[in-house]
PDB file of the backbone (N, CA, C, O) and the ligand in Angstrom, with CONECT records:
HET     ZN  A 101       1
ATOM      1  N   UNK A   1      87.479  84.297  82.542  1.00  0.00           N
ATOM      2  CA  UNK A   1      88.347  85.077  83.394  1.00  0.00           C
ATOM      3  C   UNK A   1      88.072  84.779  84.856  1.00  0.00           C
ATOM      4  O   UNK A   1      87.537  85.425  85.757  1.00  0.00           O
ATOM      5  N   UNK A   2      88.578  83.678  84.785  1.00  0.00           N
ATOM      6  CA  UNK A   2      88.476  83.291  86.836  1.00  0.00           C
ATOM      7  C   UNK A   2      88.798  84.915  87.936  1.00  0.00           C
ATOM      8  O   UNK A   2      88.124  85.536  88.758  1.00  0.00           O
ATOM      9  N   UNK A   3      89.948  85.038  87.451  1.00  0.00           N
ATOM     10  CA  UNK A   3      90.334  85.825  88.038  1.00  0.00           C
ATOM     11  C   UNK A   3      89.659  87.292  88.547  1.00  0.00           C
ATOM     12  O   UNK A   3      89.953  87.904  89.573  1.00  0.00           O
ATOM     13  N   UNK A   4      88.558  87.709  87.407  1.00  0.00           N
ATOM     14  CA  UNK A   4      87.990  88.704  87.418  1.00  0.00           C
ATOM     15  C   UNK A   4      86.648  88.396  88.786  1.00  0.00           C
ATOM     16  O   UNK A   4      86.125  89.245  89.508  1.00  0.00           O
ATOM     17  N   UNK A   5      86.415  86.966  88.755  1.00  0.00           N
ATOM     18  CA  UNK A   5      85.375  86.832  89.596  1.00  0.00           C
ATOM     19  C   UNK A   5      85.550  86.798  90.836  1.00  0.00           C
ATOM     20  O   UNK A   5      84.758  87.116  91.724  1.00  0.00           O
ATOM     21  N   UNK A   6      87.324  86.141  90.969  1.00  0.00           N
ATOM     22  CA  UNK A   6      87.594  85.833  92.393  1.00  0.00           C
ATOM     23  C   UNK A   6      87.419  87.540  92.876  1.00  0.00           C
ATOM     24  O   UNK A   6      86.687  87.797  93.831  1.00  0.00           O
ATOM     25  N   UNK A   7      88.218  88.764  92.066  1.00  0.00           N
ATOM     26  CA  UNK A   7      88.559  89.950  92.179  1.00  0.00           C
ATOM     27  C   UNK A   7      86.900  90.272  92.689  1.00  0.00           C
ATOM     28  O   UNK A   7      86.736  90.933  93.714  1.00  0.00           O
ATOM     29  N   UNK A   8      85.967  89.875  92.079  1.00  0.00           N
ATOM     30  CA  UNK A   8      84.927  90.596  92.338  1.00  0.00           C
ATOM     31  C   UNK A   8      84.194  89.567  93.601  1.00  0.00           C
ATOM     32  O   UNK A   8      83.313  90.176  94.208  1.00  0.00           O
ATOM     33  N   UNK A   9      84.371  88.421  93.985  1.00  0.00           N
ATOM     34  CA  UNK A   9      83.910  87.934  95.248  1.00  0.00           C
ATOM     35  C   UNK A   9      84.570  88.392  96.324  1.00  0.00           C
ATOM     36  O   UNK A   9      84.059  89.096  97.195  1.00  0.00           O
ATOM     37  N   UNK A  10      85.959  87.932  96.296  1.00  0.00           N
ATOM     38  CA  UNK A  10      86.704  88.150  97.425  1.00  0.00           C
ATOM     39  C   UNK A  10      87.083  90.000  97.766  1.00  0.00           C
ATOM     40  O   UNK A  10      87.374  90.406  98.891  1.00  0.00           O
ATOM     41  N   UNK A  11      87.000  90.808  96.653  1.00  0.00           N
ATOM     42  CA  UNK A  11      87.664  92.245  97.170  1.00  0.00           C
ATOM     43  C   UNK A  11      86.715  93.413  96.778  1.00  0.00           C
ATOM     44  O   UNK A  11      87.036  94.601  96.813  1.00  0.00           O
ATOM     45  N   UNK A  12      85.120  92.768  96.280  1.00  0.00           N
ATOM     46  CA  UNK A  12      84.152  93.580  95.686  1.00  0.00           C
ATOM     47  C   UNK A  12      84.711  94.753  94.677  1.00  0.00           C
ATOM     48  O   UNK A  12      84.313  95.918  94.656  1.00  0.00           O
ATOM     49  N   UNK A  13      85.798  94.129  93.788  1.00  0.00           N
ATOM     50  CA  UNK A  13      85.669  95.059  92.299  1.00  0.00           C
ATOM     51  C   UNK A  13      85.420  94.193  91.400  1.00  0.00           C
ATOM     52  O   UNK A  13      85.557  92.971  91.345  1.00  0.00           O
ATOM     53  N   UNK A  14      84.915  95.222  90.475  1.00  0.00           N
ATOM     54  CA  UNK A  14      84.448  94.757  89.438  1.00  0.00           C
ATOM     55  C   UNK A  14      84.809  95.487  88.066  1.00  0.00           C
ATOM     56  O   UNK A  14      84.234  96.360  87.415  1.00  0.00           O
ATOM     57  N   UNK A  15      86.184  94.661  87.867  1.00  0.00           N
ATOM     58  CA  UNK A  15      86.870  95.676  86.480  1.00  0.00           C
ATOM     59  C   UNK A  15      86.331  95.651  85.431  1.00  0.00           C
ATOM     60  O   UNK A  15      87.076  95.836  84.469  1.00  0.00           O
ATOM     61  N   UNK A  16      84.892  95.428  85.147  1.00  0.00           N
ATOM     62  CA  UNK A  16      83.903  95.863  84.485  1.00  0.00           C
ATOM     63  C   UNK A  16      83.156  97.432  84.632  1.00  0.00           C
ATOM     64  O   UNK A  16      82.463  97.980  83.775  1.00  0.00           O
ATOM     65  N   UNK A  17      83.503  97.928  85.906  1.00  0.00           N
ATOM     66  CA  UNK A  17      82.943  98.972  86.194  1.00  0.00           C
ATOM     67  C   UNK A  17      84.013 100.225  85.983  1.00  0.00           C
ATOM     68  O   UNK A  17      85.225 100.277  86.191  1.00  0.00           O
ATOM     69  N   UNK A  18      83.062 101.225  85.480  1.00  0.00           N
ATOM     70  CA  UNK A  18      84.025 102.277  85.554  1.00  0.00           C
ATOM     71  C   UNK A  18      83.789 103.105  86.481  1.00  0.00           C
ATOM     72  O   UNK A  18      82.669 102.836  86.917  1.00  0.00           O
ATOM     73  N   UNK A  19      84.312 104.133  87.129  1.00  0.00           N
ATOM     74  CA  UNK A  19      84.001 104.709  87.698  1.00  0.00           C
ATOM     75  C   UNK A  19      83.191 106.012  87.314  1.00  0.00           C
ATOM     76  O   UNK A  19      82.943 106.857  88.175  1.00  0.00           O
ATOM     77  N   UNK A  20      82.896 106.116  86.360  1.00  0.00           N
ATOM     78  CA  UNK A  20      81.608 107.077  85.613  1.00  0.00           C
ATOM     79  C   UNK A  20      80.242 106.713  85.666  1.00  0.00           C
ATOM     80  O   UNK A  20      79.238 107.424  85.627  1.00  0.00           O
ATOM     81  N   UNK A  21      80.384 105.362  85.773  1.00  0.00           N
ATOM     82  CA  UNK A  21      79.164 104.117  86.369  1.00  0.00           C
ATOM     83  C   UNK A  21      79.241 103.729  84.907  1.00  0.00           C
ATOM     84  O   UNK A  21      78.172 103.159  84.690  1.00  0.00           O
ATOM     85  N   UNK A  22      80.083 103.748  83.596  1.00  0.00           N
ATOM     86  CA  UNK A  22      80.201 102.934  82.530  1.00  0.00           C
ATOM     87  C   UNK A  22      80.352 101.859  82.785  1.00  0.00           C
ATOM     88  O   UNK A  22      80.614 101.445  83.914  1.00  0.00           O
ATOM     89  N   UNK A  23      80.171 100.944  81.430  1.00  0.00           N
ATOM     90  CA  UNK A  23      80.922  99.942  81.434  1.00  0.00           C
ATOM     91  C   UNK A  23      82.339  99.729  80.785  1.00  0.00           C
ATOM     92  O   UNK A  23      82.552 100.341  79.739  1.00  0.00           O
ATOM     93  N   UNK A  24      83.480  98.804  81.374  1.00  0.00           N
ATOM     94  CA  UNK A  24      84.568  98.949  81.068  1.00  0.00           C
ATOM     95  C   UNK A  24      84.466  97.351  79.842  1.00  0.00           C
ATOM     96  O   UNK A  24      83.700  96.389  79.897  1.00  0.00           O
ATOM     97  N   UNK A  25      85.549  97.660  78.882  1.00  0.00           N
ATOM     98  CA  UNK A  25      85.550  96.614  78.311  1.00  0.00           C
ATOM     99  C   UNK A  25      86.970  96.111  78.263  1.00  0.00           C
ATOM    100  O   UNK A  25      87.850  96.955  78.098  1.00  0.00           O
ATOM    101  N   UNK A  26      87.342  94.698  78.401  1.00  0.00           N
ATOM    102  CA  UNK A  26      88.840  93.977  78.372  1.00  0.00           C
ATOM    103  C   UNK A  26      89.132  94.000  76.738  1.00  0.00           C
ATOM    104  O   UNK A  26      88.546  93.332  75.885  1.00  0.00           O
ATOM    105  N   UNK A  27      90.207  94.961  76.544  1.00  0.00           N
ATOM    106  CA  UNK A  27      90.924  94.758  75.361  1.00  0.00           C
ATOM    107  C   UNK A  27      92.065  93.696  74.812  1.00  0.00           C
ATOM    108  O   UNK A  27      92.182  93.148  73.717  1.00  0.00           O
ATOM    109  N   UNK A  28      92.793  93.635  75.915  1.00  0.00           N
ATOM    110  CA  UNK A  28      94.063  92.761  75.955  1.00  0.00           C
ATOM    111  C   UNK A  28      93.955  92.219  78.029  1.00  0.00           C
ATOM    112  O   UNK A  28      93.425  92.829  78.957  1.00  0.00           O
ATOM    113  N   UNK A  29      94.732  90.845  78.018  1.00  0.00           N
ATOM    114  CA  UNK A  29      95.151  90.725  79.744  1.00  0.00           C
ATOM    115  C   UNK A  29      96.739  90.083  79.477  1.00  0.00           C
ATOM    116  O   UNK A  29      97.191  89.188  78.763  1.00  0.00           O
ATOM    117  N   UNK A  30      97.183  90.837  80.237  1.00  0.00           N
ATOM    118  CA  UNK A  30      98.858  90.232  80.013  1.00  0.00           C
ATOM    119  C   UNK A  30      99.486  89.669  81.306  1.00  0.00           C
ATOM    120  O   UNK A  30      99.806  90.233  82.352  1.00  0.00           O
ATOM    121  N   UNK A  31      99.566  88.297  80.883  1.00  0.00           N
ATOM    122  CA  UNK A  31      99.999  87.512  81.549  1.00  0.00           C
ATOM    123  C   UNK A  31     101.447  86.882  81.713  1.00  0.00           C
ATOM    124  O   UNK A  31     101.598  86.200  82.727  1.00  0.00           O
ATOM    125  N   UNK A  32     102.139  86.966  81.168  1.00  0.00           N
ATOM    126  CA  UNK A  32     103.504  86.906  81.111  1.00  0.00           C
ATOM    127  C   UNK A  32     104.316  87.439  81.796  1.00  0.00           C
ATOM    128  O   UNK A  32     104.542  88.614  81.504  1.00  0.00           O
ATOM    129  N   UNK A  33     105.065  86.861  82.932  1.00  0.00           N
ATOM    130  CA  UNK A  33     105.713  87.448  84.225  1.00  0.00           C
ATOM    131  C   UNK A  33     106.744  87.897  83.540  1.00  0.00           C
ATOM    132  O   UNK A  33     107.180  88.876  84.145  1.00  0.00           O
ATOM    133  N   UNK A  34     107.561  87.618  82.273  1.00  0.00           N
ATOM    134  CA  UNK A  34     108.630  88.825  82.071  1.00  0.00           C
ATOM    135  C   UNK A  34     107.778  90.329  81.505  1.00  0.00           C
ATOM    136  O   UNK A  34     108.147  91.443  81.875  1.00  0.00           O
ATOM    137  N   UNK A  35     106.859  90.155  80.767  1.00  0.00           N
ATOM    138  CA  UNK A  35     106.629  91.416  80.225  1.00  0.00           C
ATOM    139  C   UNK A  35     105.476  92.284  81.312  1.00  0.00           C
ATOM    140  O   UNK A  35     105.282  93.500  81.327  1.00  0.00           O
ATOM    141  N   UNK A  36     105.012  91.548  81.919  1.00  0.00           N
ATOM    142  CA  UNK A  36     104.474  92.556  83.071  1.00  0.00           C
ATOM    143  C   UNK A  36     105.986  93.275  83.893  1.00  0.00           C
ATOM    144  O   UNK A  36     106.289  94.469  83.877  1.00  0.00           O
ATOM    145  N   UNK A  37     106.566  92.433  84.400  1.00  0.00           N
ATOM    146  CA  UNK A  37     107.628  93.261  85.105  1.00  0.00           C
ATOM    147  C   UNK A  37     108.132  94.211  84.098  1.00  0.00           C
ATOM    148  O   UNK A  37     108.282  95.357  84.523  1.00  0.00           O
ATOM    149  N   UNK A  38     108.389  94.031  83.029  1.00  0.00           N
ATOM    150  CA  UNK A  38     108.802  94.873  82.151  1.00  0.00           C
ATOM    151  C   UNK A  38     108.170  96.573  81.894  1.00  0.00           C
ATOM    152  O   UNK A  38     108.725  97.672  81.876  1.00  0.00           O
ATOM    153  N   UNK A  39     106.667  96.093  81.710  1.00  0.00           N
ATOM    154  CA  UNK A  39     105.802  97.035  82.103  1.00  0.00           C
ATOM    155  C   UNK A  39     106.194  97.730  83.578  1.00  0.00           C
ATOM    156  O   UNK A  39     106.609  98.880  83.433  1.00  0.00           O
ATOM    157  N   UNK A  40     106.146  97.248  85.030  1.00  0.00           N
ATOM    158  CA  UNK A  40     105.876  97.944  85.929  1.00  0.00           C
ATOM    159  C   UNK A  40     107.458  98.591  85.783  1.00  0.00           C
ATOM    160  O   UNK A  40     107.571  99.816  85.730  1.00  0.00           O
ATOM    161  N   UNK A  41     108.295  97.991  85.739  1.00  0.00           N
ATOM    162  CA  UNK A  41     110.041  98.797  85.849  1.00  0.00           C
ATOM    163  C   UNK A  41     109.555  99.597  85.120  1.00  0.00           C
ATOM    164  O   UNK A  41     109.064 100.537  85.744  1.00  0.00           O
ATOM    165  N   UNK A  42     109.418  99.696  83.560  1.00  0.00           N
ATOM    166  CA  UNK A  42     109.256 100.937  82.594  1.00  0.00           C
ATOM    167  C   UNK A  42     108.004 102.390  83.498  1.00  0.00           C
ATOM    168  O   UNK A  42     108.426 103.510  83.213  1.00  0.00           O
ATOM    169  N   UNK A  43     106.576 102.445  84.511  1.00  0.00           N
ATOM    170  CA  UNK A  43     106.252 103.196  84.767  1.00  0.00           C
ATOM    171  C   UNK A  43     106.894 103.308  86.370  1.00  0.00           C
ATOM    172  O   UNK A  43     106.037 103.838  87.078  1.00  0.00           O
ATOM    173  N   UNK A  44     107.942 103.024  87.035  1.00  0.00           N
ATOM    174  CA  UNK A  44     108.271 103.293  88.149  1.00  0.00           C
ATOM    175  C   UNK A  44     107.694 102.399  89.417  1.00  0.00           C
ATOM    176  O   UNK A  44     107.786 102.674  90.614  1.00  0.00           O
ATOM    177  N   UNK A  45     107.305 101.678  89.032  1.00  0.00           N
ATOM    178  CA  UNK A  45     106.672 100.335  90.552  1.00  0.00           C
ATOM    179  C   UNK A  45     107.402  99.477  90.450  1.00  0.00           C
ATOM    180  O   UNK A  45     107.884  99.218  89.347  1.00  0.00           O
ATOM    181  N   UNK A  46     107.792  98.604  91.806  1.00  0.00           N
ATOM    182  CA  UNK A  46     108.262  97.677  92.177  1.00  0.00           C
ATOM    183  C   UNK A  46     107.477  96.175  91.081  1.00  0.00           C
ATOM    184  O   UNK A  46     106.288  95.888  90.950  1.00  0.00           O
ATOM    185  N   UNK A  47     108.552  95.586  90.548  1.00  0.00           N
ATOM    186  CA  UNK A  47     108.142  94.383  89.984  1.00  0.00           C
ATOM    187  C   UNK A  47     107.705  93.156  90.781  1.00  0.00           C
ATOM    188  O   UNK A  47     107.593  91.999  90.376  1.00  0.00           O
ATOM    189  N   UNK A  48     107.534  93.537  91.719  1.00  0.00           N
ATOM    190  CA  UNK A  48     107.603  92.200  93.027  1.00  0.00           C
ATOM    191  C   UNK A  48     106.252  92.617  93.720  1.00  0.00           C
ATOM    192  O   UNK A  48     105.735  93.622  94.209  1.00  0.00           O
ATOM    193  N   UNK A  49     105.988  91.391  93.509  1.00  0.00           N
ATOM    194  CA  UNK A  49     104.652  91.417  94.376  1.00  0.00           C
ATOM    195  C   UNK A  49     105.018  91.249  96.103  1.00  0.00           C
ATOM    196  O   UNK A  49     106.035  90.887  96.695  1.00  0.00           O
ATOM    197  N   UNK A  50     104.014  91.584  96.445  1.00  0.00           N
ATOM    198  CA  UNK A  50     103.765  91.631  98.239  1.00  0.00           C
ATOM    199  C   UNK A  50     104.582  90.166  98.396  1.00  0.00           C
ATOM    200  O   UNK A  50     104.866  89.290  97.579  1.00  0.00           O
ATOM    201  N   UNK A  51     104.825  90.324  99.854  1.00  0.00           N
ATOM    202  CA  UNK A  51     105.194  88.816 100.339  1.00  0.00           C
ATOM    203  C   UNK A  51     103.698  88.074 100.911  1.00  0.00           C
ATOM    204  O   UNK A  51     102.862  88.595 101.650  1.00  0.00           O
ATOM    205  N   UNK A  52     103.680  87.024 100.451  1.00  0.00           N
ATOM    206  CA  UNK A  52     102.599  85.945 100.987  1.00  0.00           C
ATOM    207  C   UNK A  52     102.317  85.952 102.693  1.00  0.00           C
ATOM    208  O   UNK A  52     103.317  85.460 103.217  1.00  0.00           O
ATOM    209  N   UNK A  53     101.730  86.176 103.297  1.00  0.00           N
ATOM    210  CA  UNK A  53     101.442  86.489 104.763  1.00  0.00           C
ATOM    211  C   UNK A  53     100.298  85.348 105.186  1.00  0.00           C
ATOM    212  O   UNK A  53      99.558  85.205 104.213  1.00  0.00           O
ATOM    213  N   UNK A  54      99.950  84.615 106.123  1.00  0.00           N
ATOM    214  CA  UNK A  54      99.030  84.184 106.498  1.00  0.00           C
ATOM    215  C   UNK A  54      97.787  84.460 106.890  1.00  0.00           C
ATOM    216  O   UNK A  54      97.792  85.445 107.630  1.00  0.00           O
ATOM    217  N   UNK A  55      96.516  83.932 106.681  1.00  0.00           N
ATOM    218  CA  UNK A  55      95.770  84.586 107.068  1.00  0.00           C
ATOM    219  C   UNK A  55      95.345  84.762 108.427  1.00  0.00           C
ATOM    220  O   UNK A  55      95.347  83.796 109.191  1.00  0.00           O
ATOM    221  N   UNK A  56      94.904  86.147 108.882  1.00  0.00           N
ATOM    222  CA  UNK A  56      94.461  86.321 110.366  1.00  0.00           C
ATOM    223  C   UNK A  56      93.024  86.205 110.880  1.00  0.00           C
ATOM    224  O   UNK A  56      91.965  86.547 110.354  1.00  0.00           O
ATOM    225  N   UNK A  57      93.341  85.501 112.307  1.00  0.00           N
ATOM    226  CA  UNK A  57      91.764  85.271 112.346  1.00  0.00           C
ATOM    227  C   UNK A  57      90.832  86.754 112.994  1.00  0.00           C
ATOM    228  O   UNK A  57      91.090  87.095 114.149  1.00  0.00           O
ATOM    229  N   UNK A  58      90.142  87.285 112.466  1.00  0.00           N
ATOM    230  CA  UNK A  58      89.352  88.422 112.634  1.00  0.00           C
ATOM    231  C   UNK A  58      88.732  87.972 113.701  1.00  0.00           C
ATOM    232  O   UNK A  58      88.095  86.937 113.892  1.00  0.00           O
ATOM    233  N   UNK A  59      89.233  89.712 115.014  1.00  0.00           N
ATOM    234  CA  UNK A  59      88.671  90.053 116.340  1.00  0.00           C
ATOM    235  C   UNK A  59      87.410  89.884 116.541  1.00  0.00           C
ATOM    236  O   UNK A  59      86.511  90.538 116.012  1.00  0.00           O
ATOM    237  N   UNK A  60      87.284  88.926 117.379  1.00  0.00           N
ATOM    238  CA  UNK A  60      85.532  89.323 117.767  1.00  0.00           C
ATOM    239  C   UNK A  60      85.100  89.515 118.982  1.00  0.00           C
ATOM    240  O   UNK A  60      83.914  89.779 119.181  1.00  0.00           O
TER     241      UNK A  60
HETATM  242 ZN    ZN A 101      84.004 105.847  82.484  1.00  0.00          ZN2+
END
C-alpha cells in the first residue's frame, strides 16, 4: 500500500491508527473511479476531487 505510506510521510496519518489508540485493520480498498464516485454521490459529497494547485514556496 504505497499510498498508505505516502499518507503517513507526507500528512502524518496513519490509517492504521485509531483514534482509541487501537489498531485499525484494512478490510477492503476501493479503487475504481466509477464505484467510489458512486459511493460519495450515494452519502452526499462532491465526487470530484480538489483542483490540482501548485506548490507554494513557504514564508520565511
Ligand atoms: Zn478504536
Amino acid at each position: 500500500m504505497m499510498w498508505a505510506r505516502l499518507l503517513k510521510r507526507v500528512f502524518d496519518i496513519d490509517i492504521e491508527q485509531c483514534a482509541c489508540g487501537g489498531k485499525l485493520k484494512l478490510i477492503a480498498v476501493i479503487e475504481e473511479p466509477d464505484v467510489i464516485e458512486k459511493i460519495f454521490k450515494h452519502i452526499g459529497l462532491d465526487p470530484q476531487p480538489p483542483p490540482i494547485t501548485p506548490a507554494r514556496r513557504r514564508a520565511q
